[in-house]
C-alpha positions in Angstrom: 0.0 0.0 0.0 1.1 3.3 -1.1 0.1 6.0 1.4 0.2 9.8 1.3 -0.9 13.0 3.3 -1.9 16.0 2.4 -3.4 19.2 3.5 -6.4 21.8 1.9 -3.9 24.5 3.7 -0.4 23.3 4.7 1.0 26.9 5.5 -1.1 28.1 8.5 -0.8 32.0 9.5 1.2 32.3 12.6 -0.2 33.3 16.2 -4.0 32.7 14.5 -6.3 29.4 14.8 -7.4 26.8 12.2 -9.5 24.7 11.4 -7.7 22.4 8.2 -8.9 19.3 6.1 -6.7 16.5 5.9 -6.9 13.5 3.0 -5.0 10.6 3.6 -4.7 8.7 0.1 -4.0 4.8 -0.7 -3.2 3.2 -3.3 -3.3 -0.7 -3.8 -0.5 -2.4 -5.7 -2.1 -4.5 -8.4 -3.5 -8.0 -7.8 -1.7 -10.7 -9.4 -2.9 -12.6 -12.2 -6.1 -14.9 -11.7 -4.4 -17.6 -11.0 -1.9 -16.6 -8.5 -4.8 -14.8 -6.5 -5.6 -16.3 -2.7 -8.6 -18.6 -2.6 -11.7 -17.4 -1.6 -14.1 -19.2 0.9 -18.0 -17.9 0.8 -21.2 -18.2 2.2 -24.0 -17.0 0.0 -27.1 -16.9 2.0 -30.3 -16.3 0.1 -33.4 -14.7 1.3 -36.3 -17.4 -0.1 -39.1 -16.0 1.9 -42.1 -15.4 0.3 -42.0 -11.6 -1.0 -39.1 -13.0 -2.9 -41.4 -15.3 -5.5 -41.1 -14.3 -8.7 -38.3 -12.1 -11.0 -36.3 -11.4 -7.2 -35.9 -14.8 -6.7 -35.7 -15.9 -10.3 -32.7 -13.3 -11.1 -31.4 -14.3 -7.6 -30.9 -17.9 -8.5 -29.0 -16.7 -12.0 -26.6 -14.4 -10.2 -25.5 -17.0 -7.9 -24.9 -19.4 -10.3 -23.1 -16.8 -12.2 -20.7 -16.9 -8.7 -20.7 -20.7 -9.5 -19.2 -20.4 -12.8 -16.4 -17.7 -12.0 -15.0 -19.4 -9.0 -12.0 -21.4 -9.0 -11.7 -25.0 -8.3 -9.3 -24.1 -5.4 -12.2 -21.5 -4.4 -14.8 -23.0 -1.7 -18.8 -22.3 -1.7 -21.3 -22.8 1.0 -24.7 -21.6 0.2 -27.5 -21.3 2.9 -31.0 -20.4 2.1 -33.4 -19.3 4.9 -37.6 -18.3 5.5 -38.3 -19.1 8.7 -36.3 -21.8 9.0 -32.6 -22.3 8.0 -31.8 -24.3 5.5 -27.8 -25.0 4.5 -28.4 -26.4 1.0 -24.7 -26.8 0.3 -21.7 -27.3 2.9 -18.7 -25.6 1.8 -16.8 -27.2 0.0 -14.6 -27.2 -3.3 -16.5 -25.5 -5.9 -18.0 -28.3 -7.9 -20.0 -26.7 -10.6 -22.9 -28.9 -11.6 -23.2 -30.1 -8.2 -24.0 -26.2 -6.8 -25.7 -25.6 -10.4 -28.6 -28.0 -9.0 -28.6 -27.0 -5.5 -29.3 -23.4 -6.7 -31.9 -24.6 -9.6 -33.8 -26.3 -6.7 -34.6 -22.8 -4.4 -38.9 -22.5 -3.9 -39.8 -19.3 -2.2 -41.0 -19.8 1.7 -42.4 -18.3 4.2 -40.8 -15.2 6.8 -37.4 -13.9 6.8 -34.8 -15.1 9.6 -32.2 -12.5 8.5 -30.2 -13.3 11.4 -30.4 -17.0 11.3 -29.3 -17.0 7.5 -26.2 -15.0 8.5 -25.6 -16.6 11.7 -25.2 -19.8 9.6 -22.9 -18.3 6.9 -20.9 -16.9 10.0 -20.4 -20.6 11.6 -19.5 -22.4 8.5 -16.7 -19.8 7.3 -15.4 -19.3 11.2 -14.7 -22.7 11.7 -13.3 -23.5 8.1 -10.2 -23.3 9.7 -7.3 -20.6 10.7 -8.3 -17.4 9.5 -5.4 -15.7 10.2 -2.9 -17.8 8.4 -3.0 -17.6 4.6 -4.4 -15.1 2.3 -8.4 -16.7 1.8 -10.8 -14.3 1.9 -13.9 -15.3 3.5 -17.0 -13.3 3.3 -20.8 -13.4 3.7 -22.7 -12.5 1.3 -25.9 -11.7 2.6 -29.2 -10.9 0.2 -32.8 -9.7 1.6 -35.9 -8.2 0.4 -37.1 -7.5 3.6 -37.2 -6.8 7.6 -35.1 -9.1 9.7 -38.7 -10.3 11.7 -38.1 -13.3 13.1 -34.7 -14.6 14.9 -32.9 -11.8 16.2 -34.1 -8.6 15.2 -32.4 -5.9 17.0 -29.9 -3.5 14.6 -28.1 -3.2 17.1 -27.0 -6.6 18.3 -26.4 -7.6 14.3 -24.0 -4.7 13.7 -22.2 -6.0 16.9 -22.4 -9.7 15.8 -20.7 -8.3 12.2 -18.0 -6.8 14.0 -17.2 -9.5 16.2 -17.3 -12.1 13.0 -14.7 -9.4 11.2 -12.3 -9.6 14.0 -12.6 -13.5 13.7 -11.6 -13.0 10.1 -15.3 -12.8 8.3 -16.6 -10.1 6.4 -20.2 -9.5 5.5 -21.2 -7.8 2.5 -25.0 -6.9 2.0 -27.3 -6.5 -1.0 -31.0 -5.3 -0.4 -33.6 -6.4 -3.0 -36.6 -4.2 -3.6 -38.0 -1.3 -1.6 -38.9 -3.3 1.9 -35.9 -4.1 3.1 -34.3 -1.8 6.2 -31.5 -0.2 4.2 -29.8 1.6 7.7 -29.1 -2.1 9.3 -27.9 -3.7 6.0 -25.5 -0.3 5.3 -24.3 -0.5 8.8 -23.8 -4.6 8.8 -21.8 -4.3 5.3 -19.6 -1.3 7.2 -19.1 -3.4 10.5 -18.0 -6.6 8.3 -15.5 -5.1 7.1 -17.2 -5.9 3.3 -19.7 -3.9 1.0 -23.4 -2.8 0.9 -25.7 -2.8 -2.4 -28.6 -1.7 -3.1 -30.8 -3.8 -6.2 -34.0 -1.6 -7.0 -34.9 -3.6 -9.3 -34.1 -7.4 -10.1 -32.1 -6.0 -13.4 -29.3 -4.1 -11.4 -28.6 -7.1 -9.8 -26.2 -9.2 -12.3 -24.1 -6.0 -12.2 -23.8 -5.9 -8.4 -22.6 -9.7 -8.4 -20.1 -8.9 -11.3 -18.6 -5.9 -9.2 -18.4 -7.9 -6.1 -16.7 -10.9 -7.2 -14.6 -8.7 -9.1 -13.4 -6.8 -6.2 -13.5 -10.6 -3.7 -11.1 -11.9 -6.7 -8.6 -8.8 -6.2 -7.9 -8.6 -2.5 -4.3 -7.4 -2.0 -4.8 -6.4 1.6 -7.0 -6.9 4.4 -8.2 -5.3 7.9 -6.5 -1.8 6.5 -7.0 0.8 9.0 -6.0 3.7 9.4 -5.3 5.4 13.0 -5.3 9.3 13.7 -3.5 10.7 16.5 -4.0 14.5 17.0 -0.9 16.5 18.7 -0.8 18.3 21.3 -3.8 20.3 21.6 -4.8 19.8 18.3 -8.9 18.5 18.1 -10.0 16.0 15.7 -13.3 18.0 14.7 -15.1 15.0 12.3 -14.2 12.2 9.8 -15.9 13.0 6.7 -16.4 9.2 4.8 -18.0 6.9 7.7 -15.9 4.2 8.6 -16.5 1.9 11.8 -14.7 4.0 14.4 -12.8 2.8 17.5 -11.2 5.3 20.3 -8.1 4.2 21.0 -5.2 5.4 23.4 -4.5 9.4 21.7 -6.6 9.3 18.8 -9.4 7.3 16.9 -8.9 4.2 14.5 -11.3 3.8 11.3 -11.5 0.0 10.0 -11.7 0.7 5.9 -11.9 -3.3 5.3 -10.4 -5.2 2.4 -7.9 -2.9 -0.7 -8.7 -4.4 -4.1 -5.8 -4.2 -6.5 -4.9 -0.9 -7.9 -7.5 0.8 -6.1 -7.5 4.8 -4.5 -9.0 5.8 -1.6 -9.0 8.5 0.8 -9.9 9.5 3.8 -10.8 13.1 5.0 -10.6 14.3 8.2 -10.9 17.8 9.5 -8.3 18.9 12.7 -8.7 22.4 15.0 -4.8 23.6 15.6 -4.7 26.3 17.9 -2.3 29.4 17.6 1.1 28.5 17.3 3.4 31.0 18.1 6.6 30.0 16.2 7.7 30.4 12.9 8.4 26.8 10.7 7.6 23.7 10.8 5.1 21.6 12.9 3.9 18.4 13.8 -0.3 18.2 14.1 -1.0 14.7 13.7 0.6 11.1 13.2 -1.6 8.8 10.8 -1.0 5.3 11.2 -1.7 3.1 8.7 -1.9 -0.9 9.1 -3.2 -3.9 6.9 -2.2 -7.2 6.3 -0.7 -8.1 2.9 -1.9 -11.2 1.1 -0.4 -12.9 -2.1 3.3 -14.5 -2.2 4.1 -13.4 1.3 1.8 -12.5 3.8 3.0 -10.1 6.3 1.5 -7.4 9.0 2.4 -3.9 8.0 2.7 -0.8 10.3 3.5 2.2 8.8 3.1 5.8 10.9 2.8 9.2 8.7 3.7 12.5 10.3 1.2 15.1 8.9 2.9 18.3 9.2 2.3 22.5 8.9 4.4 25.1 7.8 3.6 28.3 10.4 4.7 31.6 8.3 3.3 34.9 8.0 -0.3 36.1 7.8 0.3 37.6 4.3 2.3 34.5 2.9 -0.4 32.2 4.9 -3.1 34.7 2.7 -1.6 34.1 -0.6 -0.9 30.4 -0.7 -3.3 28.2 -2.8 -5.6 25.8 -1.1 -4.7 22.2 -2.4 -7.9 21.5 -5.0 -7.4 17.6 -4.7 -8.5 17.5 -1.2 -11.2 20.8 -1.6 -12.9 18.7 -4.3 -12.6 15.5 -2.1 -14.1 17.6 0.7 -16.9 18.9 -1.9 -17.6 15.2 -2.5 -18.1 14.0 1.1 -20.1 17.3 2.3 -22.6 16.3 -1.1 -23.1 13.3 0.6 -23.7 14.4 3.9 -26.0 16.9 2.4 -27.8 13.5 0.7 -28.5 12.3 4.4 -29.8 15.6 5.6 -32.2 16.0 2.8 -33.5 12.4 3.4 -34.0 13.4 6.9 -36.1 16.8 6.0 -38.3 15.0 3.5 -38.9 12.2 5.9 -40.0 15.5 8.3 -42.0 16.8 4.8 -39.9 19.4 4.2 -39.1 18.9 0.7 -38.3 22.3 0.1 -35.2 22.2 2.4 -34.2 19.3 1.2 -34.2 20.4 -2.6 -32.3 23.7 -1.2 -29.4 21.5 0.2 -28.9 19.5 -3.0 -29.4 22.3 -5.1 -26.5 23.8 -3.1 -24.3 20.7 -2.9 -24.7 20.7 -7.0 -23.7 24.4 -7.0 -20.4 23.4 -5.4 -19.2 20.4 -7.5 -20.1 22.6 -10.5 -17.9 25.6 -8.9 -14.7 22.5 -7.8 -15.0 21.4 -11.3 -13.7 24.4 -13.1 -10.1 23.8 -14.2 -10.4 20.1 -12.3 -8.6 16.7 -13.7 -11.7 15.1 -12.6 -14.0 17.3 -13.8 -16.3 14.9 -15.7 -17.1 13.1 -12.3 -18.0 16.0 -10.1 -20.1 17.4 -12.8 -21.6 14.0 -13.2 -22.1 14.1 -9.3 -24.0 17.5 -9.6 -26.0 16.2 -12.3 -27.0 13.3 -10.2 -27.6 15.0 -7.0 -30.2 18.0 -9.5 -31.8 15.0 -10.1 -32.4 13.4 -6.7 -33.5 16.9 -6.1 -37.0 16.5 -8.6 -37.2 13.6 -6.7 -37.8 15.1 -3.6 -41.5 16.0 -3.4 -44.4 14.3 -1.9 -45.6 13.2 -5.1 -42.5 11.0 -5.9 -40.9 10.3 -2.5 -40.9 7.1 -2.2 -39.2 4.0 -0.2 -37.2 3.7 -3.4 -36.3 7.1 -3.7 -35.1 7.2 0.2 -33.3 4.2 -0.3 -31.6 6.0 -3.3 -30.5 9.0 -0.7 -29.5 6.7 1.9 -27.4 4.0 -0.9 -25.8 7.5 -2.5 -24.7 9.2 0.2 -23.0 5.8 1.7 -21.5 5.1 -1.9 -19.7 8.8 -1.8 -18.3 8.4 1.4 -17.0 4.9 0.5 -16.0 5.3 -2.7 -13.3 3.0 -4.8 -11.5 4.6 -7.3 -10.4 1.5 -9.2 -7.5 2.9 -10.9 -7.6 0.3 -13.5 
């Protein structure tokens, strides 16, 4: 992993406060070639209950055994349906194709949804397929739903919990929702505590896309449990993260769990620090940023790496003058759009449609302005267009469980976003 840190405003005006954004960038070396990638060991687990009869359940069934068919013989598959009852219809085991093929041919739709029994048994099989900190498999859950978790365990709360737990025990969970009845908040929040991925399938036709994309990034892992740890100096405030990574205080700072780095992949992280007056001239230390993951591929090896993130205290006037780093203002831009996303869906959940359509509209105005003269200027202007039209979207008329979904699935997808650089 290639790590760097930079600052909106690295020379800060002597003797005065401020209050600076930070963007710490990785980048993923590239994943090997297919065949010299780690194995992967996953537990689909199908929703079957009865709201899923029909195309969901139909398109469903053809996306898993697309899964079939790209694995690797030296890949393993369990697969777990559940209703109301739990059902493992195959253990996990070396892919076999045919075999799997008929297993996933011979789902019926059934009764209520045990979300949590489903997972719990996708948990069990891939925590006890042996050490999980040893080699480079991947395992992960791969949860799908229409609907409510109503029967088993039911409480957000304790299933976000259970998905961190099953992540330090090596297990990630990613999530894909089906439909417009499914509780979008507890399947976002399980994909982020597992350490995996959270999708959103409005319709049965976006849903061969999602699988391609997942297995895509499952079959490209070139590091695991990144995280990266921010430890403010001496009277220096972390004010707010912008993306929303699980957070965990720790001794001097906070550490954010970014989950698995597919190869050649950018992200960042944005962070905003107060740093008081400082009354001497030069240069000075405001933060540390740690960064540690676990390589995978030929060797596999714990990596620590710690990042001073320093300012250069000069005069008011030259402090005045200096430009603002445009990389991390239009990365700010990005993450305040999607904050904005989540406020409007909370005003037009409270009716007020106007305020939410004035947020947007001003969220748009900015990417527009951040796109002038940018390298990226395709993408925020393609952000504006798409946040103008959430904005028409946002009346009484057309506000919808879709259409809040589409807030909530945006605004997570901005904060979490994967540059693939490939």
């Amino acid at each position: 992993m290639q790590p760097t840190v930079r600052l909106n405003h690295n020379l800060l005006a002597v003797e005065s406060e401020h209050t600076v954004h930070a963007m710490v960038e990785l980048t993923a070396p590239e994943a090997p070639d297919h065949g010299r990638r780690g194995a992967l060991k996953l537990a689909l687990v199908i929703d079957r209950s009865g709201s899923m009869t029909g195309d969901k359940l139909a398109v469903t069934k053809a996306c898993a055994a697309y899964l079939v068919r790209r694995l690797a013989p030296s890949d393993e598959l369990a697969i777990v349906t559940y209703d109301d009852a739990v059902d493992l219809l195959a253990p996990l085991a070396p892919v076999h194709t045919d075999d799997l093929l008929s297993a996933i041919a011979a789902i019926d739709p059934g009764g209520s949804t045990n979300l949590s029994g489903g997972w719990l048994k996708g948990l069990e099989i891939l925590k006890v397929s042996g050490d999980n900190s040893a080699d480079d498999t991947t395992r992960r859950v791969l949860l799908l739903t229409d609907g409510q978790a109503n029967a088993g365990i039911t409480d957000p709360g304790a299933l976000v919990s259970m998905a961190t737990s099953a992540r330090g025990a090596g297990v990630g969970t990613t999530t894909i929702g089906f439909g417009d009845h499914f509780a979008e908040e507890l399947l976002t929040a399980m994909g982020d505590a597992g350490g995996g991925n959270a999708h959103f399938a409005p319709t049965p036709d976006a849903a061969p896309a999602i699988f391609a994309e997942e297995f895509e990034g499952l079959a490209s892992v070139v590091a695991q449990n990144v995280s990266i740890e921010i430890r403010p100096g001496d009277d220096v405030d972390l004010v707010e993260v912008l993306n929303r990574y699980p957070a965990t205080p720790v001794a001097g700072g906070v550490q954010l769990a970014l989950g698995d780095a597919y190869g050649g992949e950018r992200r960042a992280v944005v962070f905003a620090l107060h740093v008081p007056a400082l009354a001497e001239l030069g240069m000075a230390k405001v933060a540390d940023v740690v960064l540690r993951y676990v390589g995978v591929g030929d060797q596999i090896a714990a990596h620590e790496l710690t990042l001073p993130l320093m300012v250069n205290v000069v005069s008011a006037a030259e402090a005045a003058s200096a430009q603002a780093d445009h990389a991390v203002v239009e990365e700010v831009v990005v993450l305040e759009a999607a904050k904005a996303r989540d406020e409007a869906r909370r005003l037009a959940d409270e009716g007020d449609f106007t305020g939410g359509q004035r947020l947007l509209r001003a969220s748009a105005h900015q990417l527009r302005l951040s796109a002038t003269g940018s390298a990226k200027a395709d993408e925020l202007l393609a952000e504006a267009d798409m946040l103008d039209d959430t904005g028409s979207t946002l009346a009484p008329s057309s506000y919808d469980a879709t259409a809040r979904k589409r807030l909530h699935y945006d605004a997570y997808r901005a904060r979490r976003r994967r540059d693939p650089g490939r």
